[in-house]
C-alpha positions in Angstrom: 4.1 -110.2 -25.1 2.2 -111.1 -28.2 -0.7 -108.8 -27.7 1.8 -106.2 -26.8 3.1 -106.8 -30.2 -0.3 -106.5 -32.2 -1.1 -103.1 -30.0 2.3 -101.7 -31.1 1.2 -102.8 -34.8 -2.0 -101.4 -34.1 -0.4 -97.7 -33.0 2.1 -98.2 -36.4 -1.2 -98.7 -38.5 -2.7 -95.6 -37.1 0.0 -93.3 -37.2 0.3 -94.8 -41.0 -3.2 -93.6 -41.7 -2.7 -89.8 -41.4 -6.1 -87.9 -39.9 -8.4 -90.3 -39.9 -12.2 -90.6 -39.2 -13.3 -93.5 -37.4 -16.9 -95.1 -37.7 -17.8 -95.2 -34.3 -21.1 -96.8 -32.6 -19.7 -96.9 -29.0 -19.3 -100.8 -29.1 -16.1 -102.2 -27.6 -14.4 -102.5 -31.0 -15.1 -99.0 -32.3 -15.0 -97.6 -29.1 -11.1 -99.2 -28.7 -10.5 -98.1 -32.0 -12.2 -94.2 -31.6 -9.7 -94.1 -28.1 -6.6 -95.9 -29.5 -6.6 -93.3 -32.8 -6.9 -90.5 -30.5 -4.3 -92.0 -28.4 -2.1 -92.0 -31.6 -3.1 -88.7 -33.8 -4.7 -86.7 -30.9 -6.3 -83.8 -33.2 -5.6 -85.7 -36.1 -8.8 -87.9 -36.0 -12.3 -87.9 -35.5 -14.9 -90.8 -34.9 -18.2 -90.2 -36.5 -21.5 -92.2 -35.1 -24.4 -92.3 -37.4 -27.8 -91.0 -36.1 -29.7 -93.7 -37.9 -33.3 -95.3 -37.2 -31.4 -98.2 -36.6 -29.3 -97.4 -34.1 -30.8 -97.9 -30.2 -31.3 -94.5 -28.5 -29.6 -95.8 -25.3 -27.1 -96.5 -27.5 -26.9 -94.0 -28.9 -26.3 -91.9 -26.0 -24.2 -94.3 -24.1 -21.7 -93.7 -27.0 -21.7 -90.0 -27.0 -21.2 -90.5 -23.2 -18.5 -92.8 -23.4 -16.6 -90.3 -26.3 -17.3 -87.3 -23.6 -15.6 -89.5 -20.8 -12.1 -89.9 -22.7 -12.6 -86.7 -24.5 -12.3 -88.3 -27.8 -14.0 -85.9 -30.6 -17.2 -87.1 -32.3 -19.5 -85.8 -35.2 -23.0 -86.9 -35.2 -24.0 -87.4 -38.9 -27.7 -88.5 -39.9 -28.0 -91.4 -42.0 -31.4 -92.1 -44.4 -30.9 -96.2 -45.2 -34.4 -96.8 -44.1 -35.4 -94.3 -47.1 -33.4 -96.8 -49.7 -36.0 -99.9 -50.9 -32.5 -101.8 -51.4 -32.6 -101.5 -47.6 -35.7 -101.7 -46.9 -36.9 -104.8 -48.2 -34.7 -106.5 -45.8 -32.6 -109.5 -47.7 -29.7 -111.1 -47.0 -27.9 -108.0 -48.5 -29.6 -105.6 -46.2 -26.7 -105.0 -44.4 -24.2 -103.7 -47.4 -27.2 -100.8 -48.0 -26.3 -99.4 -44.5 -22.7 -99.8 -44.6 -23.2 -98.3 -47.8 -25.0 -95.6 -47.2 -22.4 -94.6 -43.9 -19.5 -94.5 -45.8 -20.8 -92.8 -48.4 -21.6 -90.2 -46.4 -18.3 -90.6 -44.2 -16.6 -90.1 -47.6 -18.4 -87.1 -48.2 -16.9 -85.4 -44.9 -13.1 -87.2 -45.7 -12.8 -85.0 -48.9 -14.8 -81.7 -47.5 -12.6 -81.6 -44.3 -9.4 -82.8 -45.4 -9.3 -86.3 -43.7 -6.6 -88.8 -45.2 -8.7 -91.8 -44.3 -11.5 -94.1 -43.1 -11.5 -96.4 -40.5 -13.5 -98.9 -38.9 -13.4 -101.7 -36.1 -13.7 -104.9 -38.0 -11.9 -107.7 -35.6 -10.6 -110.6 -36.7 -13.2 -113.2 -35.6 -15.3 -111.0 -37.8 -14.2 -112.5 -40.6 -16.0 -115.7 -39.7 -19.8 -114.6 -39.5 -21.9 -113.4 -42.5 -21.5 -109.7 -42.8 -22.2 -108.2 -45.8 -21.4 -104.5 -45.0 -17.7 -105.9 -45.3 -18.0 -105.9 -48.8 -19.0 -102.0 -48.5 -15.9 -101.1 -46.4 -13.7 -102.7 -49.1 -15.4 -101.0 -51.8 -15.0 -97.5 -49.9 -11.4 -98.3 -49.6 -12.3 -98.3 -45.7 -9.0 -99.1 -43.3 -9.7 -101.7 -40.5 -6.7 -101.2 -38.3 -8.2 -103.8 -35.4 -7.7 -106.9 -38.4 -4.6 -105.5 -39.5 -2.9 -105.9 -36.2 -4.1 -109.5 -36.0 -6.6 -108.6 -33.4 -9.7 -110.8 -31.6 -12.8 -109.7 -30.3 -11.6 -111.3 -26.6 -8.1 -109.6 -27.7 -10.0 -106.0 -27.7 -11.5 -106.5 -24.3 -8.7 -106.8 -22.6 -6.7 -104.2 -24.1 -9.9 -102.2 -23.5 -9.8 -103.4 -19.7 -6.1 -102.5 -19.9 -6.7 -99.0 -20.6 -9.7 -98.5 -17.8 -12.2 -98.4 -20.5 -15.9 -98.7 -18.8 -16.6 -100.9 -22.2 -14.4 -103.5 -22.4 -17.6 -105.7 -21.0 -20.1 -104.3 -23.0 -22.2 -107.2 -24.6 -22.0 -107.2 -28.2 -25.1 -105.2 -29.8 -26.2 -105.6 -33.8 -28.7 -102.7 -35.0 -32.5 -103.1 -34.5 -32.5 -103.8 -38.0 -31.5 -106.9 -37.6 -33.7 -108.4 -35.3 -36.2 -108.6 -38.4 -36.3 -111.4 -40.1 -35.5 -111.3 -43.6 -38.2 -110.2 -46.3 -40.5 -108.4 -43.9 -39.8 -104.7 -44.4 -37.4 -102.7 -42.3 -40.0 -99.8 -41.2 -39.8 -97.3 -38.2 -42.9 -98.8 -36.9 -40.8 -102.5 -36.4 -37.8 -100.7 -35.1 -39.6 -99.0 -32.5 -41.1 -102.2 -31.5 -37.6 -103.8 -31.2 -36.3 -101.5 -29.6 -38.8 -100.7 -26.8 -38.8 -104.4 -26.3 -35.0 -104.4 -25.5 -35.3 -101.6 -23.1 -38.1 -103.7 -21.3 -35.4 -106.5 -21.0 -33.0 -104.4 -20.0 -35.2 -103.0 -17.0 -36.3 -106.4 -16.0 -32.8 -107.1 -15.0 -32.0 -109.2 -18.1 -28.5 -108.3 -19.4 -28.1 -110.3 -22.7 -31.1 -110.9 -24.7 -32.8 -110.1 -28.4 -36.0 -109.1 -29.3 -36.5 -111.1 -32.6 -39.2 -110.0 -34.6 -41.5 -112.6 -37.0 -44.7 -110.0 -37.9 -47.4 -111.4 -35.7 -45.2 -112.9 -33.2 -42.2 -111.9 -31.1 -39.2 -114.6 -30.3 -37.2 -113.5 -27.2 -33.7 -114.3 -27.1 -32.4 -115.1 -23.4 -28.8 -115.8 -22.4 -28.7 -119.3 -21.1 -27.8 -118.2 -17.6 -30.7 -116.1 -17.0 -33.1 -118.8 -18.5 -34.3 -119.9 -15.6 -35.8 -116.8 -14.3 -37.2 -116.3 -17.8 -39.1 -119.2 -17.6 -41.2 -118.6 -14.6 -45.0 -118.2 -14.8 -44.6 -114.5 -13.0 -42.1 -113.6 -16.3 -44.3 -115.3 -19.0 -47.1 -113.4 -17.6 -44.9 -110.5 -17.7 -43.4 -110.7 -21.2 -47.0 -111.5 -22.5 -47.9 -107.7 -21.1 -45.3 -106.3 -22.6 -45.1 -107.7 -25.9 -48.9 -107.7 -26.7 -49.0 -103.9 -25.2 -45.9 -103.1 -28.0 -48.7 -105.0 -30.8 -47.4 -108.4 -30.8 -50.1 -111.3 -31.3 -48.0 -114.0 -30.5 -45.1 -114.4 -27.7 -42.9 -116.9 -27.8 -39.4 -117.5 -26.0 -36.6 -119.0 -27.5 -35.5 -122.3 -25.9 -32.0 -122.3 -27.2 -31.4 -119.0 -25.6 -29.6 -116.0 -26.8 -26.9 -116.0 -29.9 -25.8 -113.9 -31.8 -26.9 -114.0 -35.8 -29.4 -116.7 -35.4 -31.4 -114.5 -38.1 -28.7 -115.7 -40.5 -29.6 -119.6 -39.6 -32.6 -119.4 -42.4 -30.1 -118.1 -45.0 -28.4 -121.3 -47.5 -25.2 -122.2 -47.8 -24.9 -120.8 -51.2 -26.0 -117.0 -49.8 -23.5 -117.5 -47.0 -20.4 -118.5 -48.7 -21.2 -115.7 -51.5 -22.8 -113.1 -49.1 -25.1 -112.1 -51.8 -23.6 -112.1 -55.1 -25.8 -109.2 -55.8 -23.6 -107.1 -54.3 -19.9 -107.9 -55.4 
């Protein structure tokens, strides 16, 4: 009855928000938020997914697939972070430069076309991890309709099973950008390294993992129940192909296994209490 209750408040803060535009990546959050808005307004929305270096080209597509399957409307808009040195030096603030950069953009289209509002799918265990593009949605005046209902990330899934939606089990997926670690320079050259990483781990059967990259050397990310099949000689062997073919020096595997944010575990206290001062 309770999560009944938050989707009803969820439907009441949509219909609140007149047409809206939703920033959609195809993730379960946005892509519950994207099908719960058209659920609610119909014509009245649109969810807008950002063409950016960043952003996976499987992805990528599995969004715009996803959008096609529920007929939800979508605009492809092409974002150019990587071309901002804010974003590309890749601090602790790198994140607000993207988010930054979207909605600015996302704005742009709001006034042109006649949209009442922003939205994105911020959740409420969000709130709790360091993410400074939340600082960028506030100062776009961006809605987050998920939070406002009182809604968790577990919450979403199973209104997203609920409704029959294919990604209510999709694992969570950051940008590529954020697999560097901080002060090595986001370029397309380390994206593309990232990313073809990932799909090599996704065609070796591995279905949670990140491709963490230190310069010289590579840190692979495995979730702890797969560990054991990463740790073979055979797979060693085979992640020492791939990574040196991609123009790593070094491969390492992380023994802790896969997390998410373990970039952020370098940052102080002081950085992740403030999340970047810079900014604010």
């Amino acid at each position: 009855m309770e999560l009944k209750a938050k989707q009803s408040a969820l439907e009441e803060n949509l219909r609140s928000l007149g047409r809206v535009l939703v920033a959609f990546s195809g993730g379960v959050d946005s892509g519950y938020l994207a099908w719960a808005a058209h659920r609610v307004l119909g014509e009245g929305m649109l969810a807008v997914i950002a063409d950016s270096p960043s952003l996976a080209r499987t992805q990528f597509a599995d969004a715009l697939g996803f959008a096609g399957e529920q007929s939800i409307p979508v605009k492809t808009i092409a974002t150019g972070e990587l071309e901002r040195p804010e974003y590309s030096r890749n601090d602790s603030a790198r994140c607000f430069f993207c988010k930054d950069e979207l909605f600015t953009l996302m704005e742009r289209f709001r006034i042109k076309h006649g949209f009442d509002h922003i939205a994105y799918g911020i959740n409420v265990d969000d709130r709790s991890e360091y993410r400074p593009g939340q600082h960028a949605a506030r100062q776009h005046g961006v809605a987050a309709p998920l939070l406002d209902a009182g809604l968790t990330k577990q919450e979403i899934r199973n209104l997203a099973r609920t409704a029959g939606l294919r990604i209510w089990d999709k694992p969570a997926s950051a940008c590529l950008a954020s697999r560097i670690e901080y002060g090595r320079p986001v370029t397309a050259e380390a994206l593309r390294q990232v990313e073809q990483g990932e799909d090599a781990l996704k065609a070796l059967g591995f279905r949670q993992y990140r491709v963490r990259h230190h310069g010289a050397t590579v840190r692979l990310e495995i979730a702890r129940e797969d560990m054991s099949r990463a740790l073979t000689p055979a797979m060693a062997a085979e992640f020492t192909r791939i990574f040196k073919g991609l123009g790593f020096t070094y491969v390492s595997l992380d023994l802790e296994g896969f997390r998410s944010g373990s970039m952020n575990e370098v940052l102080s206290r002081e950085v992740l209490s403030t999340q970047s001062s810079d900014v604010l």
